[in-house]
Each structure stands twice: as structure tokens, then as C-alpha cells.
PDB file as gemmi writes it, atoms N, CA and C in Angstrom:
CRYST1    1.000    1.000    1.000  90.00  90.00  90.00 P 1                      
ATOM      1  N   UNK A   1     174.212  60.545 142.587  1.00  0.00           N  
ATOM      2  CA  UNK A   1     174.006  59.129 142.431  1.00  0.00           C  
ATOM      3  C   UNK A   1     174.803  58.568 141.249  1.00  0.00           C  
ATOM      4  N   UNK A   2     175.565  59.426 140.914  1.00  0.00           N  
ATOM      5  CA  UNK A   2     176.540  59.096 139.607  1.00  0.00           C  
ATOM      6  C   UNK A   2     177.480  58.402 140.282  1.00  0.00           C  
ATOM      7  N   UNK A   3     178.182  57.515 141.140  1.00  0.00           N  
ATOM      8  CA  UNK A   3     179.188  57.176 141.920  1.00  0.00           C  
ATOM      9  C   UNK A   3     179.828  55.982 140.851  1.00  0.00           C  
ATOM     10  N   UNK A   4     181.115  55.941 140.944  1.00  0.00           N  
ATOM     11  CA  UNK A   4     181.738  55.133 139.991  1.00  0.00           C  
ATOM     12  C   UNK A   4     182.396  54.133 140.686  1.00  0.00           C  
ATOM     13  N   UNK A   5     182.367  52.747 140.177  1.00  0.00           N  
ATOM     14  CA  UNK A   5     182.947  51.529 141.189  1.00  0.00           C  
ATOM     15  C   UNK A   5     184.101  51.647 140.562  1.00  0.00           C  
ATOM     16  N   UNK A   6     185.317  51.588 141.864  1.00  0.00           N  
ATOM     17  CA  UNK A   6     186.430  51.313 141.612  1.00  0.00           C  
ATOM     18  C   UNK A   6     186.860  50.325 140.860  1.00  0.00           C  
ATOM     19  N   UNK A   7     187.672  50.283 139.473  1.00  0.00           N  
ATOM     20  CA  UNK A   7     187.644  49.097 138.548  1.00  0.00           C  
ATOM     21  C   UNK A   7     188.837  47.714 139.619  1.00  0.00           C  
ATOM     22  N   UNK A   8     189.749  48.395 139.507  1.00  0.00           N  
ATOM     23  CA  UNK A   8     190.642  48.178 139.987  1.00  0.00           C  
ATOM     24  C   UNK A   8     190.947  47.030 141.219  1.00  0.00           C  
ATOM     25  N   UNK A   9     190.312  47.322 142.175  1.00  0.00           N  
ATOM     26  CA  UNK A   9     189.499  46.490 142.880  1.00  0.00           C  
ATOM     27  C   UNK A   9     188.565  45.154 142.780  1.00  0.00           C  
ATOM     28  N   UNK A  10     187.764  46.154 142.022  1.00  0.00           N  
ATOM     29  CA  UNK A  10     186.919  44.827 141.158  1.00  0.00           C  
ATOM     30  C   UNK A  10     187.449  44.235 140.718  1.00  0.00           C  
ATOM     31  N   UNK A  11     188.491  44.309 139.958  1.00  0.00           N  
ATOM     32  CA  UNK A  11     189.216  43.349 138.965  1.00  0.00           C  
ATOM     33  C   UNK A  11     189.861  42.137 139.885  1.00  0.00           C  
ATOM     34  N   UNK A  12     190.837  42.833 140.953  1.00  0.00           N  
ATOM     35  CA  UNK A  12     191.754  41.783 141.553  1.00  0.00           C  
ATOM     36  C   UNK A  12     191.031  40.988 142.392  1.00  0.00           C  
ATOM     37  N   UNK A  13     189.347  41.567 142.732  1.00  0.00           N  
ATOM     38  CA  UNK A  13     188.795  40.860 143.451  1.00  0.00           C  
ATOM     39  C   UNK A  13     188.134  39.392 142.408  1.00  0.00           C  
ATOM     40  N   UNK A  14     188.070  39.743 141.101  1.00  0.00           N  
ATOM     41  CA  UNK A  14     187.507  38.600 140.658  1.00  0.00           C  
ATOM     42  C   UNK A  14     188.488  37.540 140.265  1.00  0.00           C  
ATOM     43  N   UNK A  15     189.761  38.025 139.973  1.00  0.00           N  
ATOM     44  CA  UNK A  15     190.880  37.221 139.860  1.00  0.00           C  
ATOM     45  C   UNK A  15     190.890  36.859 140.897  1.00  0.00           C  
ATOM     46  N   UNK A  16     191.265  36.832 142.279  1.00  0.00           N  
ATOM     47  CA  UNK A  16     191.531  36.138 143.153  1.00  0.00           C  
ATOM     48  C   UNK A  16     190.408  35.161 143.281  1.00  0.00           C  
ATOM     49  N   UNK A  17     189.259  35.704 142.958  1.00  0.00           N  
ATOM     50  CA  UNK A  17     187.979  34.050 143.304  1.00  0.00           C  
ATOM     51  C   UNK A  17     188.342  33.543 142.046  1.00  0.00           C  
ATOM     52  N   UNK A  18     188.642  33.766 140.869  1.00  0.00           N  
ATOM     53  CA  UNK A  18     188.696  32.754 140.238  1.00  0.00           C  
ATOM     54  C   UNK A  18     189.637  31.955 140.430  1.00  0.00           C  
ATOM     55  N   UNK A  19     190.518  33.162 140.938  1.00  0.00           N  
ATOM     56  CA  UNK A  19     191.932  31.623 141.262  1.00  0.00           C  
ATOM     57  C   UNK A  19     192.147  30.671 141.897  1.00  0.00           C  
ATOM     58  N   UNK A  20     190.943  30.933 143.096  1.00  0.00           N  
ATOM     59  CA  UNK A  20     190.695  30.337 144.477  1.00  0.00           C  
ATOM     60  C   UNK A  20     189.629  29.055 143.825  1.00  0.00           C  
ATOM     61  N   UNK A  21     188.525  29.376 143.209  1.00  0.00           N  
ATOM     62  CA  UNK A  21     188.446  28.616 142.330  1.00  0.00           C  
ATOM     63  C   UNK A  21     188.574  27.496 141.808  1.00  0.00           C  
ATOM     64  N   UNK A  22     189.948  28.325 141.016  1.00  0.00           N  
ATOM     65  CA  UNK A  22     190.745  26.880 140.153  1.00  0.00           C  
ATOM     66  C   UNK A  22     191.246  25.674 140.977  1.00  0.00           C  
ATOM     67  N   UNK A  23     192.159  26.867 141.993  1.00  0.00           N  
ATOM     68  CA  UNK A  23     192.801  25.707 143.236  1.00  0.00           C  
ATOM     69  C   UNK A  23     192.117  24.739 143.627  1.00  0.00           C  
ATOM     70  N   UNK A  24     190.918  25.490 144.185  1.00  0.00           N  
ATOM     71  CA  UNK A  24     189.797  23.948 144.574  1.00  0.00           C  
ATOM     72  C   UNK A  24     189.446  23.009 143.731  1.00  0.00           C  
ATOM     73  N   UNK A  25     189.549  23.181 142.837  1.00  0.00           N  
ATOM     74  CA  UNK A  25     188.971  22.183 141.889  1.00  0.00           C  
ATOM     75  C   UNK A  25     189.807  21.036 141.334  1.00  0.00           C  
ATOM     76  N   UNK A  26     191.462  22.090 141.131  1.00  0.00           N  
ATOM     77  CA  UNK A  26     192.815  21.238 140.703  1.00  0.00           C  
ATOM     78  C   UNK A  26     193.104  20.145 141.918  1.00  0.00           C  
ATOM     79  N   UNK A  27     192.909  20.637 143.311  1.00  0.00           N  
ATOM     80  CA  UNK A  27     192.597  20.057 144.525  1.00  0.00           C  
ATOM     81  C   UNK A  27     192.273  18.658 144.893  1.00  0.00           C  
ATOM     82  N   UNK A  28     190.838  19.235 144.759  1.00  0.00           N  
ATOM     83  CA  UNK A  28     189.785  18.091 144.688  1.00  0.00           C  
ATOM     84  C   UNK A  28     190.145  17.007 143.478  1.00  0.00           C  
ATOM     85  N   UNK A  29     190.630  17.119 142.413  1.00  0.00           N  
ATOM     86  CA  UNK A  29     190.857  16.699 141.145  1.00  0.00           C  
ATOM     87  C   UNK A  29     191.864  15.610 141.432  1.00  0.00           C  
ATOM     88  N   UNK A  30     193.005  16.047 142.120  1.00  0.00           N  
ATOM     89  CA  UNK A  30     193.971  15.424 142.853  1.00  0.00           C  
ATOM     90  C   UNK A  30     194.044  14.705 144.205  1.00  0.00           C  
ATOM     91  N   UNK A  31     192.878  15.131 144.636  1.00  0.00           N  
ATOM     92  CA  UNK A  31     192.850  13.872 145.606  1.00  0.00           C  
ATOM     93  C   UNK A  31     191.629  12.842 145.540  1.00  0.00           C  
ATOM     94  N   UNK A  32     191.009  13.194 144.654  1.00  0.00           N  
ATOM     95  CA  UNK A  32     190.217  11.971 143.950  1.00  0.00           C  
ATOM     96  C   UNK A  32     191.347  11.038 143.280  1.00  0.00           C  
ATOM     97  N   UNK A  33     192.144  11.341 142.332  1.00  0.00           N  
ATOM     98  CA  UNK A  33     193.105  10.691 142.166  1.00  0.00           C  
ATOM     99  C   UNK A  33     193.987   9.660 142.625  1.00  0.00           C  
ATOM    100  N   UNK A  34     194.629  10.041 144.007  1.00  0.00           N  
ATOM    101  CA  UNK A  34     194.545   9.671 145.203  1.00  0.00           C  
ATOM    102  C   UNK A  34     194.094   8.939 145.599  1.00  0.00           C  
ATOM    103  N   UNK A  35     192.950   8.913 146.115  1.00  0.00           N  
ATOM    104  CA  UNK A  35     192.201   8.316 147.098  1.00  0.00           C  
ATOM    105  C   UNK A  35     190.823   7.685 146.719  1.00  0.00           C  
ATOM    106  N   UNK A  36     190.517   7.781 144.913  1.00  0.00           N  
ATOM    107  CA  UNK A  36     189.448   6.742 144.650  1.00  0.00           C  
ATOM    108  C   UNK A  36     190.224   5.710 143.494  1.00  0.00           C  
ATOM    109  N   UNK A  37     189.984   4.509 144.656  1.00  0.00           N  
ATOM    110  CA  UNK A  37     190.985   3.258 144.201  1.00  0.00           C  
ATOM    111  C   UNK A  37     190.331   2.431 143.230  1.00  0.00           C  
ATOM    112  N   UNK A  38     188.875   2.832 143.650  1.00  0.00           N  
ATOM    113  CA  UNK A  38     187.820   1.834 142.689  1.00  0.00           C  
ATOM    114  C   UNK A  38     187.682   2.459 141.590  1.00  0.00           C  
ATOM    115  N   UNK A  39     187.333   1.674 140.044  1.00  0.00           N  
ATOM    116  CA  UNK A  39     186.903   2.022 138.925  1.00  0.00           C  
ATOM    117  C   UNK A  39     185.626   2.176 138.811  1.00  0.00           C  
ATOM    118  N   UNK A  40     184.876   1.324 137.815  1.00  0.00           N  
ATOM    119  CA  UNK A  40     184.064   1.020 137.257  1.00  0.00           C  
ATOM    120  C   UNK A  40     183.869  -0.524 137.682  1.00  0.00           C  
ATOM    121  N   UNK A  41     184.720  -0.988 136.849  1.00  0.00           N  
ATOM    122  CA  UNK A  41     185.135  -2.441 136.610  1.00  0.00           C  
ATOM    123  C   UNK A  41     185.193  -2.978 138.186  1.00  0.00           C  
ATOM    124  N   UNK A  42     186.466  -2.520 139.014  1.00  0.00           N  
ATOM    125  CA  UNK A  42     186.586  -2.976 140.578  1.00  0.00           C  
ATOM    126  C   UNK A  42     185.442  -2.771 141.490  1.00  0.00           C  
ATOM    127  N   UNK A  43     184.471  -1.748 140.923  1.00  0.00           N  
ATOM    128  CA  UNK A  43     183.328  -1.741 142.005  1.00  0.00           C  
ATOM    129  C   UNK A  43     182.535  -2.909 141.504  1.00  0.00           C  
ATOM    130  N   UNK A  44     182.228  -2.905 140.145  1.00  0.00           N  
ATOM    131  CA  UNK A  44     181.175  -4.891 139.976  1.00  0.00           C  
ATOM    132  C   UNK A  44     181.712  -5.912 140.399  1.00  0.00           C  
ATOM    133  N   UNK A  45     183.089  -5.658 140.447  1.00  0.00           N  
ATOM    134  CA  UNK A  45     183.695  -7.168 140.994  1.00  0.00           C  
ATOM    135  C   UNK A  45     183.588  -6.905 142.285  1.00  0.00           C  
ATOM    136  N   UNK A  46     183.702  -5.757 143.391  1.00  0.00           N  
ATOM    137  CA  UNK A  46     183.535  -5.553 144.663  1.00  0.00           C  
ATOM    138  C   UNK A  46     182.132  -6.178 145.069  1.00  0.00           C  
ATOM    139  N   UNK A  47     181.572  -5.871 144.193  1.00  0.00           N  
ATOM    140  CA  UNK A  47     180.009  -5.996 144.469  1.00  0.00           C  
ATOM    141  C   UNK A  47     179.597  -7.354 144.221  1.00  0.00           C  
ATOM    142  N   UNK A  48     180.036  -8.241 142.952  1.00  0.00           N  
ATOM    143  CA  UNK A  48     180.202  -9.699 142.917  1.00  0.00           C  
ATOM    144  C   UNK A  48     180.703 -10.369 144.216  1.00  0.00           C  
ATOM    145  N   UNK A  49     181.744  -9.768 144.862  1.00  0.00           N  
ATOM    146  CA  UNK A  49     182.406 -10.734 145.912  1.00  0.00           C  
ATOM    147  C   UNK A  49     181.369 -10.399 147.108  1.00  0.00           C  
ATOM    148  N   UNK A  50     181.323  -9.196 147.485  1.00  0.00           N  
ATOM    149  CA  UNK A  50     179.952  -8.895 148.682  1.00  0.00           C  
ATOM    150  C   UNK A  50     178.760 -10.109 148.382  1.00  0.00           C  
ATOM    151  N   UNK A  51     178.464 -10.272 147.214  1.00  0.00           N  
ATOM    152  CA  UNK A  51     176.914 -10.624 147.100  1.00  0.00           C  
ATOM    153  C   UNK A  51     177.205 -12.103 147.118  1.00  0.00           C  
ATOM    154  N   UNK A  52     178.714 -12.837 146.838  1.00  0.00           N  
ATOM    155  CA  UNK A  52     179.172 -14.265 147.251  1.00  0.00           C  
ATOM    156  C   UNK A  52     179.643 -14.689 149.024  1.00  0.00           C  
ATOM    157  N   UNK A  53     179.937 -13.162 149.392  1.00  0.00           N  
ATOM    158  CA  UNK A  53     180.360 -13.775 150.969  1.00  0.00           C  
ATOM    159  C   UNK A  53     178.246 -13.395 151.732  1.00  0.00           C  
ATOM    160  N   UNK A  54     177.899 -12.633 150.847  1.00  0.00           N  
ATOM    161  CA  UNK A  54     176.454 -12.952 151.474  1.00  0.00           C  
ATOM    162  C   UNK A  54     175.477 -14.205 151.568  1.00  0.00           C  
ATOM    163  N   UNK A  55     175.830 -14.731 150.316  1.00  0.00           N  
ATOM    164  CA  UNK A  55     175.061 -15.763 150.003  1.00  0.00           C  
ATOM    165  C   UNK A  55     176.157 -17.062 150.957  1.00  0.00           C  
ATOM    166  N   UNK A  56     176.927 -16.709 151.316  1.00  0.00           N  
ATOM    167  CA  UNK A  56     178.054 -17.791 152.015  1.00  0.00           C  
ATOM    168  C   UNK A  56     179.148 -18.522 151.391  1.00  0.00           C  
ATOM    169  N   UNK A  57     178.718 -18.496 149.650  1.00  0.00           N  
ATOM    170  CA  UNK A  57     179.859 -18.871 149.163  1.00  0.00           C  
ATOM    171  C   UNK A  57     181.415 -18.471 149.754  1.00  0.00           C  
ATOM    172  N   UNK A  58     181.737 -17.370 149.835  1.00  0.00           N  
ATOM    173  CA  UNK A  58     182.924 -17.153 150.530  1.00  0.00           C  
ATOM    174  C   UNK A  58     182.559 -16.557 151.572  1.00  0.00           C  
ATOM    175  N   UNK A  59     184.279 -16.792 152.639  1.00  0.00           N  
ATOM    176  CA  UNK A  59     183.732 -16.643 154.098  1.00  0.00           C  
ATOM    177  C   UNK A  59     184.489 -15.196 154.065  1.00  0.00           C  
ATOM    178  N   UNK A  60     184.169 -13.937 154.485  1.00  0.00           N  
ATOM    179  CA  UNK A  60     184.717 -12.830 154.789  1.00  0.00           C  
ATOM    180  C   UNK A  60     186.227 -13.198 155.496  1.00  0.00           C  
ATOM    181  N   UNK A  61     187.334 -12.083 154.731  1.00  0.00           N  
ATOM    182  CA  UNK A  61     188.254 -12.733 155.081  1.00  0.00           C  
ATOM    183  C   UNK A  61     188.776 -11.671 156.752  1.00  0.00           C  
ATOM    184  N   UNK A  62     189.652 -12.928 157.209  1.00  0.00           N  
ATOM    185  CA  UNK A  62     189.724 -12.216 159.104  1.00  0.00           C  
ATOM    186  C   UNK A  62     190.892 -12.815 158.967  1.00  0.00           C  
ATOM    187  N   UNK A  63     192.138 -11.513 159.705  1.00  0.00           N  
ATOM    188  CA  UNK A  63     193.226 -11.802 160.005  1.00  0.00           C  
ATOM    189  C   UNK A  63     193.725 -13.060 160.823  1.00  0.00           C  
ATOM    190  N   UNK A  64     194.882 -13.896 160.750  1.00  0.00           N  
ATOM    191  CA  UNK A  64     194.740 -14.404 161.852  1.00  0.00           C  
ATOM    192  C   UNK A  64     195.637 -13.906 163.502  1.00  0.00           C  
ATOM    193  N   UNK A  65     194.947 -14.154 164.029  1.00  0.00           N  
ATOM    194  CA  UNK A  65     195.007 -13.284 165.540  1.00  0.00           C  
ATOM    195  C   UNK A  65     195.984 -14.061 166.255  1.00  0.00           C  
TER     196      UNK A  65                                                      
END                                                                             
């Protein structure tokens, strides 16, 4: 029951998840970047203009066709 874990193995196996890891995260990191257009600031004003075309002040805007 003395059996010894291959280090070697172990090792490249934890490097590779960590690397796999990183990727996802550098990833994700970068396409948030990308693809979230709103701030802080642009979502209250998003949310100001919603709560003016609700109340009717402004009319939702529609292409014209």
C-alpha cells in the first residue's frame, strides 16, 4: 500500500487546468469588453428614457417603413 503517484503527470496535469483556466477567464474578460456597451452611467440614462417612453413622454422610436 506504499504506491507512489507519478509526480510528473501530476504536474502537467495541473498546469494544463490552470492554463485552461487562465484562457477562460482572459476569454470571458475579452468579450465582456466587447460586447458590454453599457456602463454604469448609460444604464440610468437607459433606464431614465424607458421610464419616459412609459409614462408617454417619448414615443418609442420605429423605423420608417
Amino acid at each position: 500500500m506504499d504506491e507512489e503517484i507519478p509526480l510528473l503527470p501530476a504536474v502537467v496535469g495541473l498546469l494544463i487546468a490552470g492554463w485552461l483556466g487562465f484562457e477562460l477567464s482572459r476569454e470571458r474578460s475579452r468579450l465582456r469588453e466587447v460586447f458590454n456597451v453599457f456602463d454604469k452611467e448609460e444604464s440610468k440614462i437607459a433606464q431614465v428614457l424607458e421610464g419616459m417612453v412609459a409614462s408617454g413622454e417619448l414615443k418609442p422610436y420605429s423605423p420608417p417603413s
